[in-house]
C-alpha positions in Angstrom: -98.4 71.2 127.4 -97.6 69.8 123.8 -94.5 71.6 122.0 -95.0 71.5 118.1 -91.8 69.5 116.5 -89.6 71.9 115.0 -89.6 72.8 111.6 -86.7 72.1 109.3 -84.8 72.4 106.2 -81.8 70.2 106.7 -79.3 68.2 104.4 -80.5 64.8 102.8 -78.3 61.7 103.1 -79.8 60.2 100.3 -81.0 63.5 98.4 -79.2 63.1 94.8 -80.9 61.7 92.4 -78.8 59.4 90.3 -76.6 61.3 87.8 -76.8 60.7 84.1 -73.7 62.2 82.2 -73.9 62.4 78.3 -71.5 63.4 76.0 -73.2 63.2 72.5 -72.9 59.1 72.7 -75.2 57.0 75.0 -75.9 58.6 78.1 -74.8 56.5 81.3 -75.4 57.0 85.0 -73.0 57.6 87.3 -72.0 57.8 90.7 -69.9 60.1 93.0 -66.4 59.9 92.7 -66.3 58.9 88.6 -63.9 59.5 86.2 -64.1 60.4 82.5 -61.3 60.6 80.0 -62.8 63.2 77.4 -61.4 65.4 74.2 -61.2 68.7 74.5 -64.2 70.9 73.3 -66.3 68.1 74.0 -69.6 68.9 75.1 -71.2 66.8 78.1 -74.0 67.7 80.8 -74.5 66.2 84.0 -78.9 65.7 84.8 -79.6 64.9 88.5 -81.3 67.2 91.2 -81.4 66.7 94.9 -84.1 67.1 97.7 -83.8 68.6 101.0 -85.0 66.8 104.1 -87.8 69.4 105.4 -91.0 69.9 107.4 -91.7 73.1 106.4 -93.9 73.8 103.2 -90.7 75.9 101.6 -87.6 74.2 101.6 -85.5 75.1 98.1 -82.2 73.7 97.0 -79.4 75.8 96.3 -77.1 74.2 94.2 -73.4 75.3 93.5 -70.5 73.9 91.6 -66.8 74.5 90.9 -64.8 73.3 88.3 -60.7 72.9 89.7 -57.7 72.1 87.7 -55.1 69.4 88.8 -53.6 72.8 90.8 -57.0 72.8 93.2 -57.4 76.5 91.6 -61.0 77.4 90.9 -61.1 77.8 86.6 -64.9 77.9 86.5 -67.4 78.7 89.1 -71.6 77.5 89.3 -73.3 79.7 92.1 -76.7 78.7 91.3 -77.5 76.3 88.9 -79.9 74.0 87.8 -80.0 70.5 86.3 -78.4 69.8 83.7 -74.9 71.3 84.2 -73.1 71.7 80.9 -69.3 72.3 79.9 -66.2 71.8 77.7 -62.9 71.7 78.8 -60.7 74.2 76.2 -57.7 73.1 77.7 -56.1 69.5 78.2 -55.2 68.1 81.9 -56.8 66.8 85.0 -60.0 68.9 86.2 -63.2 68.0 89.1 -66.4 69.3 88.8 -67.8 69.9 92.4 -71.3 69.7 93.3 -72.3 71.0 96.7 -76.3 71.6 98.1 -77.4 74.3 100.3 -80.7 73.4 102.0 -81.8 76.3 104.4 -78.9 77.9 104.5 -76.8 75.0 105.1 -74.0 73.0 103.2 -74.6 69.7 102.1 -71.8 67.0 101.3 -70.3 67.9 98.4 -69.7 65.2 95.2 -67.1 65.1 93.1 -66.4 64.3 89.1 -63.0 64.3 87.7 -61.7 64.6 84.1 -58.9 63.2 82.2 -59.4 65.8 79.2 -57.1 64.9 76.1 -56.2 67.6 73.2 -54.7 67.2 69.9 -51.8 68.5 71.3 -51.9 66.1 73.9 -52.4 63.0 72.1 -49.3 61.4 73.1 -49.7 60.3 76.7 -48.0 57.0 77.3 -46.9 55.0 80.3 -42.8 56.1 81.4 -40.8 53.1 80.6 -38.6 54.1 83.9 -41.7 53.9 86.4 -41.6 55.8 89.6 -39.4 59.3 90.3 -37.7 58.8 93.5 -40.1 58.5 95.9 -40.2 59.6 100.0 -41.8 58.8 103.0 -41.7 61.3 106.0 -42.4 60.1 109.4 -42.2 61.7 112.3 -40.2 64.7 110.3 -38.1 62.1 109.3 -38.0 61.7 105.2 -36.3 58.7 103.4 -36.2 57.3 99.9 -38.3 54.3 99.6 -38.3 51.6 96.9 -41.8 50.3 95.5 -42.6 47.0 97.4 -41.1 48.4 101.1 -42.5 47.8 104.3 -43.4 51.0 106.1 -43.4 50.7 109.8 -45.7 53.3 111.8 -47.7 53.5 115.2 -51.2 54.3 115.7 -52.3 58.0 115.3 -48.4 59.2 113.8 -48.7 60.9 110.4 -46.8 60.4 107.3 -46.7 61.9 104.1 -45.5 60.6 100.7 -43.5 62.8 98.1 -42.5 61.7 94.6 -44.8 60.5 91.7 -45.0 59.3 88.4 -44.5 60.9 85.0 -46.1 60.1 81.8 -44.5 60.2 78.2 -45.8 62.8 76.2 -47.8 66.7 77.0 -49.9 65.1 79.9 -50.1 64.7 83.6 -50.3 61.2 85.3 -53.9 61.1 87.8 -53.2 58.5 90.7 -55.6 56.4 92.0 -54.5 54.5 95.3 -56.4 51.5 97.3 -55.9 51.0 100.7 -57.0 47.3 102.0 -56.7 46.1 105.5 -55.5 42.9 105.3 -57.0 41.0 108.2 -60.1 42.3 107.5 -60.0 42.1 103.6 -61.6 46.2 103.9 -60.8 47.6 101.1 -60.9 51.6 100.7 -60.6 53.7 97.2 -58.9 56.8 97.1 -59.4 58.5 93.2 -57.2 61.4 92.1 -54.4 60.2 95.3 -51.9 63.0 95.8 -48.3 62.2 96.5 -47.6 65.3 98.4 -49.8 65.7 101.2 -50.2 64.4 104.6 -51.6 61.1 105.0 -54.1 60.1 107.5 -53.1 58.6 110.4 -53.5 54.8 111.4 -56.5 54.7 113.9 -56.1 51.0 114.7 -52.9 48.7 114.5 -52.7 46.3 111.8 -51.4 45.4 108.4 -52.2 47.2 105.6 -51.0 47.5 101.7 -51.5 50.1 99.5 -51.4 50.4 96.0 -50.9 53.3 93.8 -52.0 53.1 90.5 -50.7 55.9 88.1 -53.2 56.5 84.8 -51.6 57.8 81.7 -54.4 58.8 79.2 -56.9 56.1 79.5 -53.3 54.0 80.2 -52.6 51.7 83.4 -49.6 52.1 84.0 -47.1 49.7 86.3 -48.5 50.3 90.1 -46.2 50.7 93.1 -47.7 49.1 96.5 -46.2 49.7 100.0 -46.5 47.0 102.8 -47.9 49.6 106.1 -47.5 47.7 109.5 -49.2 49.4 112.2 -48.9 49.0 116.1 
């Protein structure tokens, strides 16, 4: 006896279409995980769309978005939208816009924008001539202070957290952006919008590892701190 193949309306790997974000000047595409520094009261749109995996003859996207402050609150909510998504930020800081599909009922991965929005107000936003606030490492639920350039020593699995950060000169909040790169294997992975206070994923596999925090003042760089992570 033959069984029909099931009939579906599932999530798409590759189901965005590339994003193209303008904001009154040339439009540009972009790509999960980008970061704008805009003005306040700026206009911009996002165009895309995305395309379910399906067999069935009906198989509609859903798509929802949130827009969160540098708190993680929820300022401005999307629950079914379509291309293109516009805003302005009224107020200066660090915002994400997040984009999540919903193909037959089911969540896709969610992307994510985030914002470096400037006011008049908040025009000064300069690097901090003293660098880094005291910073903390806690392993095992053991905290000590830490100097940029230290060697942190950890086993495989155990979790750490960091807590500290860096302030910028000026009205503004600094966004951290960290890189983690293995170095016997040269990997290299990118963590945008890094947060000093939360726990850290563990280690899987022993090695030796540095990671780099780069703090982002404005449209600023600002003097990195990089830790030396030995893992056995």
């Amino acid at each position: 006896m033959l069984v029909a193949n099931a009939q579906k309306c599932d999530c798409n790997p590759n189901g965005f279409n590339p994003f193209v974000y303008s904001n009154g000047k040339a439009a540009q595409t972009v790509r999960d995980g980008h970061q704008f520094s805009i003005k306040c009261k700026q206009p911009f749109s996002f165009n895309g769309g995305y395309k379910c995996d399906y067999s069935i003859k009906v198989c509609d996207v859903k798509l929802v978005a949130v827009i969160k402050n540098s708190a993680g609150t929820v300022i401005k909510s999307f629950p079914n939208f379509t291309f293109p998504l516009e805003y302005e930020f009224e107020t200066g800081g660090n915002y994400s816009i997040e984009i999540t599909p919903i193909c037959g009922g089911k969540k896709c991965p969610t992307i994510k924008f985030y914002f470096n929005v400037a006011c008049d107000e908040l025009a000064k936003c300069e690097c901090n001539k003293a660098g880094w606030d005291n910073i903390y490492v806690s392993i095992d639920n053991v905290s000590k202070q830490i100097a940029c350039g230290a060697t942190i020593d950890l086993k495989v699995g155990m979790p750490f957290s960091f807590k500290g950060g860096y302030k910028c000169e000026g009205n503004c909040e600094a966004v951290l952006n960290a890189k983690l790169t293995n170095l016997s294997t040269g990997l290299v992975q990118n963590f945008p919008n890094f947060k000093m206070d939360g726990v850290n994923s563990p280690f899987p596999t022993a090695g030796k590892y540095k990671l780099a925090i780069n703090p982002l003042c404005g449209n600023k760089k600002c003097q990195p701190c990089s830790f030396n992570i030995i893992v056995n």
